[in-house]
DOZAFI-622302 format. One line per 4 residues: for each residue x, y, z of N, C-alpha, C. Coordinates in steps of 0.05 Angstrom, whole numbers. Example, Ala and Ser with C-alpha at 12.3 -4.5 7.8 and 13.67 -1.06 7.14 Angstrom:
BEGIN
264/-114/156/246/-90/156/264/-66/156; 257/-45/142/273/-21/143/258/1/157
# end
This chain:
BEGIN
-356/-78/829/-344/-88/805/-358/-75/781; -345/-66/761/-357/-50/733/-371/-75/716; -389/-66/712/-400/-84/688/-389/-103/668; -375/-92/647/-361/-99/631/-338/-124/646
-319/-123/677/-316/-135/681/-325/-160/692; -352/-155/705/-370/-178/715/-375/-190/696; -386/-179/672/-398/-196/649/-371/-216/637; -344/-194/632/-324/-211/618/-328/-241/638
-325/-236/666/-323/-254/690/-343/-277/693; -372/-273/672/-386/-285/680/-390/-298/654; -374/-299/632/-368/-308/608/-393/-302/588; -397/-267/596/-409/-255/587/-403/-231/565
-374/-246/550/-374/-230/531/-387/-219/504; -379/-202/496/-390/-195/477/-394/-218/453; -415/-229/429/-415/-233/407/-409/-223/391; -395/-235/359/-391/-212/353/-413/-198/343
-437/-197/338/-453/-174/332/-452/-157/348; -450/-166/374/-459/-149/398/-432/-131/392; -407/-136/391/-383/-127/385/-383/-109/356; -396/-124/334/-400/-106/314/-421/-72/335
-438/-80/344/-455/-52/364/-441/-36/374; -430/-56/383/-403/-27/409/-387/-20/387; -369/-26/363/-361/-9/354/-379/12/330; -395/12/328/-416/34/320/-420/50/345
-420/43/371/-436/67/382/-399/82/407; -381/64/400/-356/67/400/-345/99/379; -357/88/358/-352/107/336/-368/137/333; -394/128/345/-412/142/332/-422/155/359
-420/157/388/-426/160/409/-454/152/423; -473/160/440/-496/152/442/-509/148/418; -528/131/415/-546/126/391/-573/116/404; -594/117/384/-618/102/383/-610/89/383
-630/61/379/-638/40/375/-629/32/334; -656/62/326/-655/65/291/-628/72/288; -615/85/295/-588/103/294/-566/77/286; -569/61/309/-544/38/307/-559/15/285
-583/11/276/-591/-2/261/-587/7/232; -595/25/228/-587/40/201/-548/42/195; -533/41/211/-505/36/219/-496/7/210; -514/-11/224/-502/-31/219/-519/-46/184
-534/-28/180/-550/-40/148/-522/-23/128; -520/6/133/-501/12/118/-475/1/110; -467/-14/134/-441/-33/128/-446/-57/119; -477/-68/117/-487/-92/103/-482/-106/121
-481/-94/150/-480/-124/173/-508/-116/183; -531/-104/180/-555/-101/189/-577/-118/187; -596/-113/193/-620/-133/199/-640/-120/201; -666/-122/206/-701/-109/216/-685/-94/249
-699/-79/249/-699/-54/272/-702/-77/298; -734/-90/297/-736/-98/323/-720/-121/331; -696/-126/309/-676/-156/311/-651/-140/336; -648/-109/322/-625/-88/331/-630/-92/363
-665/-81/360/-678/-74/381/-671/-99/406; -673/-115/405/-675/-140/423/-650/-147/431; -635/-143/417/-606/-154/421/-594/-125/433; -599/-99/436/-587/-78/447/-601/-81/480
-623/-90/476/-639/-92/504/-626/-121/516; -610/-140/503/-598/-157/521/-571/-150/520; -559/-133/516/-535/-128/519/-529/-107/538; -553/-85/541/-565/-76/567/-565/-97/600
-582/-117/592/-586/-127/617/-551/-147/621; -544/-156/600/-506/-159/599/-486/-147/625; -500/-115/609/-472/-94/621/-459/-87/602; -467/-91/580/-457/-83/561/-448/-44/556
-477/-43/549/-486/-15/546/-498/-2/566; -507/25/572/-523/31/588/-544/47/574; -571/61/579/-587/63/569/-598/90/583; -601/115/571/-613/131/581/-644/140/574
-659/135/582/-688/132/585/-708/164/604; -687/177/595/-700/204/605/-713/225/575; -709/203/549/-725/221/534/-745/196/516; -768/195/503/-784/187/488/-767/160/474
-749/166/469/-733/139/451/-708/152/465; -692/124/472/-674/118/500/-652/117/475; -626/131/492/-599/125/478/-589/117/495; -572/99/478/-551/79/485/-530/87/484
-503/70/498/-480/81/499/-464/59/508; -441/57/505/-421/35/508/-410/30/537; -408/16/550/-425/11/581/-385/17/590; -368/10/570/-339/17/578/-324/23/555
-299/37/560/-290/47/532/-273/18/515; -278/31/496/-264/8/474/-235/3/479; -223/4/484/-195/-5/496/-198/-19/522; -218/-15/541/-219/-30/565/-240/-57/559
-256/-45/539/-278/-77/531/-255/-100/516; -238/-83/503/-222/-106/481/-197/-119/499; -188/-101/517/-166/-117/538/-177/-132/551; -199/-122/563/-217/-150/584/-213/-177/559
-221/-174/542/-236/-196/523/-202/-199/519; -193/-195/500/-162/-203/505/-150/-220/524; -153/-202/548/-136/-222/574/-157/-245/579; -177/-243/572/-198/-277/580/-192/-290/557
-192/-281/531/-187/-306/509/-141/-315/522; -136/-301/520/-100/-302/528/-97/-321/555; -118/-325/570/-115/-331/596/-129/-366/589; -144/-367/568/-163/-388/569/-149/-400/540
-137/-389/532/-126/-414/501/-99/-411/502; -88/-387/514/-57/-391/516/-40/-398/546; -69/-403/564/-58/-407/591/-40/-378/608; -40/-354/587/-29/-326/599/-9/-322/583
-2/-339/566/33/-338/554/22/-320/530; 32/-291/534/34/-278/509/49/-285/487; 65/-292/499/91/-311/478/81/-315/454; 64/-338/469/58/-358/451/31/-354/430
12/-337/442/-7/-319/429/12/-299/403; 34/-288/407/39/-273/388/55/-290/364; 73/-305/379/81/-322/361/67/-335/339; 53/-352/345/16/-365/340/6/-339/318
4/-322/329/-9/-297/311/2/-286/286; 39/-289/285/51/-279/265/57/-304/248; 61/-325/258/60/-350/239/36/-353/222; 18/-352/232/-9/-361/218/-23/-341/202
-3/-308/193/-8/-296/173/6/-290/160; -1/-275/140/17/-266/133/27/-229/126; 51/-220/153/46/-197/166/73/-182/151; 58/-158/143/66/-143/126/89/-129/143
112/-119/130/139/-111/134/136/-88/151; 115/-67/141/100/-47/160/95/-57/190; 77/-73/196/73/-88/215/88/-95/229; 112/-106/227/138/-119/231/153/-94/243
154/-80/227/179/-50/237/159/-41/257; 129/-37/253/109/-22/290/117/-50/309; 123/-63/305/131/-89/326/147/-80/334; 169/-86/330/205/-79/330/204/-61/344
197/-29/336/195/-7/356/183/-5/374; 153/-22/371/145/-22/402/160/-41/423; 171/-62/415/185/-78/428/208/-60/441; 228/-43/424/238/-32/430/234/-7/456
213/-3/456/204/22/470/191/12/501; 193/-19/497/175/-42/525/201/-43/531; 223/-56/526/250/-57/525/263/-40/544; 264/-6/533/277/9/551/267/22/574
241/3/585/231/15/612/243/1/631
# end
């Protein structure tokens, strides 16, 4: 079983800081420790190094990330790609508040904003394009 799934499985998802991490090292590919700390101060979601530090080393022992430790200061890296961490997390929140009903998740989702005409027409066509398979 892959990490990322055991963890989703063991209701070991991501937080979102931990989620703010993966998309920096999503973005940014392997990183330090300083690398993703200085990342997340620049967006003003940052903190002290050894706060980065602690929370990348439990997101390690997670499954989160994985850790390569073959040079002086270890890089990190996103333990699964970002489309497969956000579907896992997707199909467990969809499975656990909507009981599986996309339906009702999207429905739910376009009521309770307010979704721009743009938005609406990438709907439509993708609907369209699920449609003709």
């Amino acid at each position: 079983m892959d990490a990322m799934k055991h963890s989703l499985k063991d209701g070991l998802s991501p937080t979102p800081t931990e989620l703010e991490i993966l998309e920096i090292l999503w973005r940014d590919g392997p990183s330090t420790v300083r690398a993703v700390n200085e990342a997340m101060n620049h967006d003003g979601k940052g903190g002290q190094y050894t706060s980065t530090l602690k929370l990348m080393q439990i997101m390690f022992r997670k499954g989160l990330v994985t850790r390569d430790e073959r040079k002086v200061k270890h890089v990190y890296s996103a333990a699964q790609a970002e489309k497969k961490t956000k579907g896992a997390m997707l199909e467990q929140f969809l499975n656990t508040t909507y009981n599986g009903y996309a339906s009702k998740l999207v429905i739910e989702l376009l009521g309770n904003r307010k979704t721009s005409k743009k938005d609406l027409n990438e709907i439509k066509e993708y609907l369209k394009k699920l449609d003709k398979r």
